[in-house]
N, C-alpha and C positions, 0 to 999 in steps of 0.2 A: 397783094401777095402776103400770106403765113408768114409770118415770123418764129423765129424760134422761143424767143424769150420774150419776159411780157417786158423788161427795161426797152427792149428794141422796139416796143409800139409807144410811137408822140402820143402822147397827151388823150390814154384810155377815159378820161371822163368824157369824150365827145365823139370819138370816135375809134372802134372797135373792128379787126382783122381776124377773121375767123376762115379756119377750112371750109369748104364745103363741101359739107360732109352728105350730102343730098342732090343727087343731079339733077340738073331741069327736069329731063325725060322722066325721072320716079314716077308713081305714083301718088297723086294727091288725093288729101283728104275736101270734101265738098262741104256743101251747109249742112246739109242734114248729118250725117255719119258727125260730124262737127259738132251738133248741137245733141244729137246723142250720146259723143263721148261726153260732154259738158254737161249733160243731165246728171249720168252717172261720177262724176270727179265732184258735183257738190250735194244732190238730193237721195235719188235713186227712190224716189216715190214717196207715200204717204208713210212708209216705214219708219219708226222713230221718234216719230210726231205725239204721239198717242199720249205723252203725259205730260201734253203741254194744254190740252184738254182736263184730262184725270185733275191736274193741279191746277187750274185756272176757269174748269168751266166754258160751257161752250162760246158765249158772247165774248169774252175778256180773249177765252183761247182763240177764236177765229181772226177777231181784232189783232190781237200780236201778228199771230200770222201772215195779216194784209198790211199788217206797217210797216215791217221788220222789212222787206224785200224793198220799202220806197226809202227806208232811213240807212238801210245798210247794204244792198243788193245795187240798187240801182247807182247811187255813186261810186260803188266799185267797179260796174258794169261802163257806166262812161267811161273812167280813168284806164279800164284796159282798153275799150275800143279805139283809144286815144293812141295810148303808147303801143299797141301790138300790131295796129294800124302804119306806124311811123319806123315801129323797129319790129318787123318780123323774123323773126331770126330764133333758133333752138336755142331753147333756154327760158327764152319766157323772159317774167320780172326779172329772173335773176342779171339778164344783159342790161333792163332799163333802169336800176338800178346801179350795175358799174357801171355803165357810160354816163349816168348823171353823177357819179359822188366817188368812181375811184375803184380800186380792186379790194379794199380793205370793206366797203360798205355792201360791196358786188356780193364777196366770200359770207360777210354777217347775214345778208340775204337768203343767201343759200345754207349756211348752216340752218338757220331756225325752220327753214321748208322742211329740211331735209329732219330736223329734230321733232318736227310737229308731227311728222308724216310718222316717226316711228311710236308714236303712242296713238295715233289718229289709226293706223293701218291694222290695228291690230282688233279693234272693234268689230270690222267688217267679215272676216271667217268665225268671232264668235258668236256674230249676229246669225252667221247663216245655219250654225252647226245648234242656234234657238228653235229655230222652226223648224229643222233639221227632225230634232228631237219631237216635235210637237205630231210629227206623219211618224216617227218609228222610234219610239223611250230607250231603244237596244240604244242609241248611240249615245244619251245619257248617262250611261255606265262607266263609272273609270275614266280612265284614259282615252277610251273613244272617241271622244268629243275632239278633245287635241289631235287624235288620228288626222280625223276629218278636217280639223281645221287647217295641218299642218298639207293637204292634200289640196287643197285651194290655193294653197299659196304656190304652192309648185306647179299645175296646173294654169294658174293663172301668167306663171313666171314664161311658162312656155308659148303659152298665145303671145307674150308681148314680143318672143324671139321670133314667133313665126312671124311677124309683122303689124302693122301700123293699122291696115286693111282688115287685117281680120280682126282687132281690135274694135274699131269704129264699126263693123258689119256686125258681130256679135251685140255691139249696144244698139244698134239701132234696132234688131231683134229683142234683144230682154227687153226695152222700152217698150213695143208693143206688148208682148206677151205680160208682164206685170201689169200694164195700163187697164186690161180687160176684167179683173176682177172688179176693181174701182170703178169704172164704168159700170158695169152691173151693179153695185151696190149705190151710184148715183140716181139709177134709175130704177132701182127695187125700193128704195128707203122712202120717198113720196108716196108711196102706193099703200104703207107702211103707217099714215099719218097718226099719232098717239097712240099705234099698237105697243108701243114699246115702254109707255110711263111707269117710272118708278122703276125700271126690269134692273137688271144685275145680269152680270155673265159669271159671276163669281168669282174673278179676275182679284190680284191684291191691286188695292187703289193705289192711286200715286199722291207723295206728298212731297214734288219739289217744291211745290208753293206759286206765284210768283212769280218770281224774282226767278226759278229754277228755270221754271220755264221759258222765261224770255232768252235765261242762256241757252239752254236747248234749242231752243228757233234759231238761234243766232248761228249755233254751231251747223244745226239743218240746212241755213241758206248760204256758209261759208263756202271757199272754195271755186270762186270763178275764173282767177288766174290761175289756177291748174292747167288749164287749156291751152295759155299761150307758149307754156314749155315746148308746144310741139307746131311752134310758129314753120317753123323751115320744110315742115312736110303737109301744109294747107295750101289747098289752090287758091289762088287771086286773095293772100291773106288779107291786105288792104282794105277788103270787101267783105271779107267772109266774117272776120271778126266783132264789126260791129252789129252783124246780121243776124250773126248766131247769138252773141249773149243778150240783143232786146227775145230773140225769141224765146229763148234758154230761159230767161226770168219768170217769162210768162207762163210758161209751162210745168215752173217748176210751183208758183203761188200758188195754178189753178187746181195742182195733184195735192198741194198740200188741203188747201181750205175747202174746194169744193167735195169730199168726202164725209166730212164733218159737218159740214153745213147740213147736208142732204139725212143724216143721222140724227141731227139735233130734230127733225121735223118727229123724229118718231115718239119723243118723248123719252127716249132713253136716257139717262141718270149720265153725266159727264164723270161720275166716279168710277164709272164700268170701264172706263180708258185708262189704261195704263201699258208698259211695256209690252209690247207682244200681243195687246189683248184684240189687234184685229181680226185674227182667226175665230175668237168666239165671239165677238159680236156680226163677224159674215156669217155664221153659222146658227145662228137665231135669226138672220134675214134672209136666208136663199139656201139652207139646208146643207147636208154635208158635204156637196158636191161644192157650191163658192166659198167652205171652208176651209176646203182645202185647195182650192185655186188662190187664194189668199196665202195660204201657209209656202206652196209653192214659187207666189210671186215672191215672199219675204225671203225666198235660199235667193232667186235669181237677182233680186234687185241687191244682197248682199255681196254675192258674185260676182254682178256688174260693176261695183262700187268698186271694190277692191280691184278688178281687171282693169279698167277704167285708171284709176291712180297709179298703178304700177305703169302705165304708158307715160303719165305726166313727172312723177319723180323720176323717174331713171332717166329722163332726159336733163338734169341738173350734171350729175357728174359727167355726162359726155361734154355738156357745153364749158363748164370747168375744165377740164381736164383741156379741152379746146385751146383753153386762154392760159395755159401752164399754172392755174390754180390748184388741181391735183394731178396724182399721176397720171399719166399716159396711157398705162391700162385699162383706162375706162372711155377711152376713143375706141378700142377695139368693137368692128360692128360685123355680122353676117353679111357672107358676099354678098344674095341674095335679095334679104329685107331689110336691109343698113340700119337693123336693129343693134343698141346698144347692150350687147349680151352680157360682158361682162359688168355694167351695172346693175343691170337688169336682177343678176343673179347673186350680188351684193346687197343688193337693198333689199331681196328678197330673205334674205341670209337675216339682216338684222330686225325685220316687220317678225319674220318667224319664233325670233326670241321672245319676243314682247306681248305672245297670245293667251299668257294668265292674267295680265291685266285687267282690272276691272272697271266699265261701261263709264262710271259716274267719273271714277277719279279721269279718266281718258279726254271725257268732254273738260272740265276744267279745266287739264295742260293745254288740250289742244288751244283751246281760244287763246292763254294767254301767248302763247309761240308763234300763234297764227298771225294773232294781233300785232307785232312787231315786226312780223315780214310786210304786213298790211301797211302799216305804217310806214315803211319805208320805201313802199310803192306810190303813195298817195304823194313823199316827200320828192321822189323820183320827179313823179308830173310838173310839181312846182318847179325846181330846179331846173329841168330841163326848159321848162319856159324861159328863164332868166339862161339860160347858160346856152341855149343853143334855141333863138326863137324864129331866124329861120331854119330849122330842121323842117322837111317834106312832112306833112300831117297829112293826111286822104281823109280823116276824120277827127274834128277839135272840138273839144268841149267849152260851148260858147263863155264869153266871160272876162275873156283872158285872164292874167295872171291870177287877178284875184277872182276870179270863176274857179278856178282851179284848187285856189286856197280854200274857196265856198265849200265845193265840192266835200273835202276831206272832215269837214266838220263833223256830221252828225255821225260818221263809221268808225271816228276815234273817240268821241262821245261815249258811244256805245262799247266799247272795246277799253276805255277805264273805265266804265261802268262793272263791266263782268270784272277787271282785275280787280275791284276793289272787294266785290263780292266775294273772290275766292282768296281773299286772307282765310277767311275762316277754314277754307277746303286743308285736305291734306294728299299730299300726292307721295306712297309708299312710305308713309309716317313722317314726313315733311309737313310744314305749310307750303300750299300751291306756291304761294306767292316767291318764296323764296327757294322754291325749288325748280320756277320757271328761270328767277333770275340767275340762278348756279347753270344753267342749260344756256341761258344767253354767254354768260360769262364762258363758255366753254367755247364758244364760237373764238370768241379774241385770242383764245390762249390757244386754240388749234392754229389760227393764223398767224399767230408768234411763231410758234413751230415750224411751219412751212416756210416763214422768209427766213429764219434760223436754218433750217438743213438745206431748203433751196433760192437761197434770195435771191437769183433769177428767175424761177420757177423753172417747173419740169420741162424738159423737151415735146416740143408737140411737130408732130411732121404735115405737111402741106397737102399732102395728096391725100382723098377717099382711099384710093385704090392702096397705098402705103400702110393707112390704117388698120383697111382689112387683114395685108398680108400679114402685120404685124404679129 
């Protein structure tokens, strides 16, 4: 049974009393609709990728691309099948996190999701409203752009209110429909073999370098416990979860590398790759017709991204708000699609402010914000071995404890690798560095706040149906 207050729950590191906020009979989400929402929450295709070629070259770029997913994908990808396996519940990391370390580590969890998301969110309607521009320049004009961008957001905001279903049925849609470009250009670019030596698209070249690039990949393959946010509305999660992110990974390597591979045979110049530039290079191998199925994939898989992520965050303040972390108001759900509407259209509220922001400085915050919710998922796994080790697992990552500790090695490796790299960045005339750490720090001092006005925490009521009427 709910309780009202979080004092009135024993001993929240181990175990956790929530509404439920989701009836049996719902509708559930399956593997596929699953692993198509999860395509789009961390890839959304070959889009993106492009200057991590441009700066690296096709060999070194291809390489990143098939390591990055075993050094950084794959042990993120156990550690959720593990824990969303063991705790499926709405909220995702953010619950396996408080129930291993407390409501103070639960709330740091969720602020930095939640603070990633608002410079990570804002990428994706400006990505769409790029190619946008690339099929019609009118919208390049002015303010237009923002128009358009601001029209996605809103758009988007309402599919997630109409429901869950239509959610997961629209990605698994755009996933085909972007998928066939690339597939044509897989199989037109061999046919292709050194027509293309030395060519140019006339594209500006990319000079992340490096070092830029691997963070680019990094950011590319980020993002797989996005998905568990919406543990409580997956059928048979136990099963689904581990099913969908070995597939998810795979699918997501083969959209990256297998394009480029297929390109490098033509002899084309790896400087011809830079942002954007896959419209002209589909349009020197299959004419105006896959140049523009290209450009059209890049609005839809933008589209997707962004639809996709507004499912998985707005599911943070209902499971807070659940656990009298914040207010109340954001339990409020549709009769209907026991969509979190008034989240839904809060987070939409602050994504929307944030779409002058620019690409470059956007990837830098996000890693490092990311990287600390990461980290404290990874910390989650371990603890909970030691703090609760018979808890029910359906899926365990061989090893034990110290398997566990293995595991996190090479994703936090990699993760102060990028922070130390972005000293040098600046984010809005900041150093990154210390303008990720003023954002973390803002988490502690929001949650000062909260036990200051409410050290019980907010009232949360017991019943779905109480919720609604609320």
């Amino acid at each position: 049974m709910a309780t009202s207050t979080l004092e009135q729950r024993p001993n929240p590191t181990i175990s956790v009393s929530r509404p439920a906020s989701f009836p049996k009979n719902s509708q559930k989400l399956t593997l596929w609709p699953l692993v198509a929402a999860t395509f789009f929450m961390v890839s959304g295709g070959t889009y993106g990728t492009e200057d991590i070629i441009g700066g690296s070259g096709f060999a070194r770029g291809i390489l990143i691309l098939l390591i990055t997913p075993i050094l950084w994908s794959l042990p993120t990808s156990l550690m959720i099948g593990e824990l969303a396996s063991a705790m499926p519940e709405e909220g995702g990391y953010y619950v396996w996190v408080r129930r291993a370390m407390g409501n103070f580590w639960g709330f740091q969890e969720a602020w930095l999701s939640l603070a990633a998301s608002i410079f990570d969110m804002a990428i994706y309607p400006t990505l769409f409203v790029t190619y946008l521009t690339k099929l019609f320049p009118y919208f390049g004009i002015g303010h237009r752009g923002v128009v358009v961008a601001l029209a996605i957001v809103v758009i988007c905001a309402a599919m997630n209110i109409a429901g869950i279903r239509v959610v997961a049925t629209t990605s698994l849609w755009l996933f085909v429909l972007l998928s066939i470009p690339f597939v044509a250009i897989a199989v037109l670019a061999p046919l292709k073999h050194g027509a293309f030596a030395g060519s140019m698209t006339g594209h500006s070249t990319s000079d992340v370098g490096l070092i830029g690039g691997i963070l680019i990949c990094m950011w590319n393959y980020m993002g797989w416990d996005n998905a568990t946010t919406v543990a409580g509305e997956v059928h048979k999660p136990q099963k689904t979860y581990p099913r969908a992110m070995g597939v998810a990974v795979a699918i997501v390597a083969i959209s990256y590398t297998l394009p480029f591979a297929a390109m490098w045979v033509t002899g084309i110049s790896p400087s011809a790759f830079g942002e954007g530039s896959w419209a002209d290079i589909a349009g020197m191998l299959g004419g105006p017709a896959l140049r523009m199925a290209i450009v059209v994939g890049g609005m839809l898989s933008a589209f997707g991204m962004f639809n996709a992520l507004v499912l998985s965050y707005s599911r943070l303040p209902l499971a807070m708000a659940q656990d009298g972390l914040m207010p109340h108001v954001f339990t409020k759900m549709t009769p209907r699609t026991r969509a979190p509407w008034v989240a839904i259209v809060a987070c939409a509220v602050a994504w929307a402010m944030c779409l002058g922001l620019g690409f470059e400085r956007l990837v830098t915050i996000d890693i490092l914000l990311y990287g600390g919710s990461l980290g404290l998922e990874f910390l989650a796994l371990i603890v909970l071995r030691i703090k609760a080790p018979n808890m029910e697992r359906p899926y365990k990552v061989p090893g034990g404890l110290w398997g566990a500790i293995a595991l996190s090695i090479a994703p936090m490796a990699l993760l102060g690798f990028s922070i130390y790299h972005g000293q040098g960045e600046t984010v809005m005339g900041m150093n990154a560095l210390w303008f990720g750490l003023l954002v973390v720090s803002g988490g502690v001092v929001a949650y000062g706040l909260k036990r200051l006005l409410h050290p019980t925490g907010w009232f949360v009521k017991s019943s779905p149906e109480e919720q609604v009427a609320a």
